[in-house]
N, C-alpha and C positions, 0 to 999 in steps of 0.2 A: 542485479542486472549489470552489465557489463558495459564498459562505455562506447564501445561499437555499436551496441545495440540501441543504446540511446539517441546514438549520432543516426542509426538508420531510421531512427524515427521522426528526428527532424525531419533527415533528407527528404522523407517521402511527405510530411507536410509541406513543406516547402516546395516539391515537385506540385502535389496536388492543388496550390493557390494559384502557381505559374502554367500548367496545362492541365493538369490532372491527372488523375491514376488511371491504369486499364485495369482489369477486376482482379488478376492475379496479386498485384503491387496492394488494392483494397484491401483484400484477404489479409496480406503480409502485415499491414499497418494494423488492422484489428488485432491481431495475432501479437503482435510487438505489445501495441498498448496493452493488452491483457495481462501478459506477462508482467509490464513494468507495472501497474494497478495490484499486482498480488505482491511485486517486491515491495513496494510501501505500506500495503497493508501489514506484510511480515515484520518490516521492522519498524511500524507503530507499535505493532502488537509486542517486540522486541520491548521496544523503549518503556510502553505504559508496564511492562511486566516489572520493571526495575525502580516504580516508582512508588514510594510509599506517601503513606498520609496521617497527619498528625492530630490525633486523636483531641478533643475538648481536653480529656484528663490529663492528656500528656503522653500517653502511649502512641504507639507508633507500630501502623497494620498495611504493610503491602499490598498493594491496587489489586492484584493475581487473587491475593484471599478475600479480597470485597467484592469481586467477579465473582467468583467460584460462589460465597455464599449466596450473593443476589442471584443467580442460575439455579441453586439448587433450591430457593425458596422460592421460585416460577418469575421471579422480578427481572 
């Protein structure tokens, strides 16, 4: 998400504490947050993908394959 887009989400909470939004601006605002909620989930999702985990023995299994197996055994 872009930093315009961020900024227009201020502005419009900011608008909406000092008078408030008329329902088009509401619409806009859900619509924004939406957007921004799916760019942080993308790059959690991003981040935990790159993170491994250090086995008792000493081995070493990337989060993505401990997902993938916990998914495919209904967990």
């Amino acid at each position: 998400m872009d930093e315009t887009k961020i900024a227009r989400i201020n502005e419009l909470y900011h608008k909406s504490k000092a008078e408030g939004l008329d329902e088009a601006e509401k619409q806009e605002q859900q619509q924004l947050r939406q957007e921004y909620i799916a760019a942080i989930r993308g790059n959690m999702r991003a981040t935990l993908d790159n993170v491994s985990i250090k086995n008792p023995d000493g081995t070493i299994t990337p989060l993505k394959m401990v997902r993938k197996r916990n998914e495919h055994n209904g967990s």
